[in-house]
C-alpha positions as CSV (number, residue, x, y, z in Angstrom):
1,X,-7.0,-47.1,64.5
2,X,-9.7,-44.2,64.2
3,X,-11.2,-42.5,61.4
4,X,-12.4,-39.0,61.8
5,X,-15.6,-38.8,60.1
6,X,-16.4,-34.9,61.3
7,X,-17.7,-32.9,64.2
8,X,-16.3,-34.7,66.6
9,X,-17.2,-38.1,66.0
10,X,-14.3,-41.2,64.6
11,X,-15.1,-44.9,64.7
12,X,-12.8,-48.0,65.0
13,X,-11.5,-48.7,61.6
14,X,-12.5,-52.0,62.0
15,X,-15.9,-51.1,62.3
16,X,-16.5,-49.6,58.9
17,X,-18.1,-52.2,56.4
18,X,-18.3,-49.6,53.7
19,X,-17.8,-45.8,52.8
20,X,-19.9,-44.9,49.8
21,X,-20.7,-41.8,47.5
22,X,-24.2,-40.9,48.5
23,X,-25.1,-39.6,45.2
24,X,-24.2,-42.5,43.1
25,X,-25.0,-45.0,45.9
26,X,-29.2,-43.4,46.0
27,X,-29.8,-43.7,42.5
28,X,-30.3,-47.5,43.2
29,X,-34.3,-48.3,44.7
30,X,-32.7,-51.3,47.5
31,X,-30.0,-48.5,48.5
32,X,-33.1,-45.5,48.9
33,X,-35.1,-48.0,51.0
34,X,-31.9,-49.6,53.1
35,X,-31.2,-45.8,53.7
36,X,-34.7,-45.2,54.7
37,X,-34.9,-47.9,57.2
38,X,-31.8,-47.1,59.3
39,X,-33.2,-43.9,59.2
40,X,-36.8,-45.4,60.6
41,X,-34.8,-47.7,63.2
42,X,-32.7,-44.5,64.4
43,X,-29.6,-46.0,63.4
44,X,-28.5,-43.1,61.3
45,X,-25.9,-40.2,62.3
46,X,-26.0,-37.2,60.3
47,X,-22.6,-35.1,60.9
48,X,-23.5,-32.5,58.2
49,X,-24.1,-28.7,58.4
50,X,-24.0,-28.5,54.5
51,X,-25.0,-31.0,51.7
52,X,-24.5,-34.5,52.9
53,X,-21.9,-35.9,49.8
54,X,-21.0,-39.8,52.1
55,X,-22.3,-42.4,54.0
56,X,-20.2,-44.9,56.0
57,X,-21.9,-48.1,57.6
58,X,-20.2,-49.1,60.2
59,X,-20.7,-52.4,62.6
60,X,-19.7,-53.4,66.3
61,X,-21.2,-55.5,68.6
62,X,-24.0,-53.6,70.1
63,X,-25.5,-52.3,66.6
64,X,-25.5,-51.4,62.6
65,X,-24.8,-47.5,62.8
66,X,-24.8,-45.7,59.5
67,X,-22.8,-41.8,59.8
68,X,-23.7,-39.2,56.9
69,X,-21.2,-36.8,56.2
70,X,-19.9,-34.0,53.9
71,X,-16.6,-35.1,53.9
72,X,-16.2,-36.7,49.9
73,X,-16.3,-40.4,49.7
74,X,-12.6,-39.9,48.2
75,X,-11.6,-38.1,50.8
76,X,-12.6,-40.2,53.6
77,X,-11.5,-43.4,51.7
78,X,-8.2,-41.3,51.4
79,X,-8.0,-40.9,55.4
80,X,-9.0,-44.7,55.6
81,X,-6.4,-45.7,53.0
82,X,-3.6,-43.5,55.5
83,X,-4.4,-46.5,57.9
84,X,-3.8,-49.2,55.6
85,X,-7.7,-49.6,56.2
86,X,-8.6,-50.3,52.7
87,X,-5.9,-52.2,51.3
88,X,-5.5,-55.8,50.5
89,X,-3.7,-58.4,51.6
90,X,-1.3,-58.3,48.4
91,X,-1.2,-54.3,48.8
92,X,0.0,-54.8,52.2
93,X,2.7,-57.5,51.4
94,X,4.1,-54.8,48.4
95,X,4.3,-52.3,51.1
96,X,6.4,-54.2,53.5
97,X,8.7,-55.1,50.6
98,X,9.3,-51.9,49.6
């Protein structure tokens, strides 16, 4: 499956390591300076046109990309979550049952 992240651009599902609230996620010093240095190596994507409110850090075999978007983190997790993306194995054996 493919998440839509914005303008244009989805990745695998099975990419995605983490989708995380950029707000919350940049009050920590490790996260500022992890940020930075994606940003240094020019792994970073920016699909904004407004305030940037997500960042999702994605991995396949040819490199570490990290996508920031205005999409909310909820919402994107919500998208994710449509795709049984984010659920555990247990969440996934209650679906089936029901």
């Amino acid at each position: 499956m493919f998440l839509h992240l914005g303008k244009n651009e989805t990745v695998k599902s099975s990419d995605i390591i983490g989708i995380f609230d950029l707000e919350g996620a940049t009050l920590a010093s490790g996260t500022r300076l992890f940020l930075k240095r994606m940003e240094a190596e020019r792994k970073t994507v920016s699909l904004c046109d407004k305030i940037p409110k997500t960042f999702i850090l994605c991995d396949n075999i040819y490199t570490d990309t990290l996508y920031i978007t205005q999409i909310s983190p909820i919402s994107t997790a919500k998208r994710a979550e449509n795709f049984n993306f984010l659920t555990t194995d247990n969440e996934t054996e209650n679906l089936d049952e029901q």
